[in-house]
Structure formats: C-alpha cells, structure tokens
N, C-alpha and C positions, 0 to 999 in steps of 0.2 A: 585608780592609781593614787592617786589625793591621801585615802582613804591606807592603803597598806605603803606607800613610801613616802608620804605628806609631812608636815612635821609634828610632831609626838610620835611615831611610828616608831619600831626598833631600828630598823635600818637607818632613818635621820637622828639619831641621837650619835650616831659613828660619825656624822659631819655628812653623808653621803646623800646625795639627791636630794641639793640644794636648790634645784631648779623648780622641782615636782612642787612646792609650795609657791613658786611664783607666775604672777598671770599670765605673763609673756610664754610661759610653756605651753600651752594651747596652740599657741601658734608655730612655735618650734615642733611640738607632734605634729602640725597637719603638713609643717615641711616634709619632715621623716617618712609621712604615706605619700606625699604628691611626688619629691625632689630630693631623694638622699643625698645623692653624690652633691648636686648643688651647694646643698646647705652644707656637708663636709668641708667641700673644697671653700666655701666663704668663713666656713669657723676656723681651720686651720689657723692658728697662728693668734686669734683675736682674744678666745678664752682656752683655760684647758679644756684637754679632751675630755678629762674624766668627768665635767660637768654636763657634755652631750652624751657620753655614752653612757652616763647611769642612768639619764632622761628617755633614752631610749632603750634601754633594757626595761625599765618599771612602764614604758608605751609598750613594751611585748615586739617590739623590732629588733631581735636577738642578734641580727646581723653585728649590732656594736656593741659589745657583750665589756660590760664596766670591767673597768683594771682595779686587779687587786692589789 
C-alpha cells in the first residue's frame, strides 16, 4: 500500500492519500477490517471523508471507493 500510494507515488503527487504515508494509518486499516461502520460513524464530521475513503480504497476495502 505504502509502496503504490505512499508518497512519491503517482497518485500522492495529486494531493491524494495523504493518510497512506502516516503511521497512525495502520491503525485506521485495522479499524476498517475489525469496525467499519464504527470508525465511519466517529470520522463523520471530524476530518474529510476523502482522506478515509482513499485510505481505504488503496487498504483494498472498496466498500468506500475515493470521490473523484
């Protein structure tokens, strides 16, 4: 993940998947497999969306599919 959306990647050079380079994403993916809705319903409103759903589309959890 790191490695094809991390930063130097094509896709972080767009500004996109800002997350994927910081450490605290480790723990936001192991939400995403334990606690979806959870961690949804606690992000709403705190950051944008677009920073959890690109996190979780480059995790392969296609359910939150990044806005374009």
């Amino acid at each position: 993940m790191l490695r094809a959306y991390g930063p130097g990647s094509a896709p972080a050079e767009y500004g996109r998947y800002a997350l994927v380079g910081q450490p605290e994403s480790l723990v936001i993916c192991e939400r995403l497999e334990t606690t979806p809705l959870l961690l949804q319903g606690l992000w709403d409103g705190e950051l944008e969306d677009t920073f959890l759903a690109d996190l979780a589309y480059a995790w392969g959890a296609h359910r939150h599919r990044p806005r374009r």
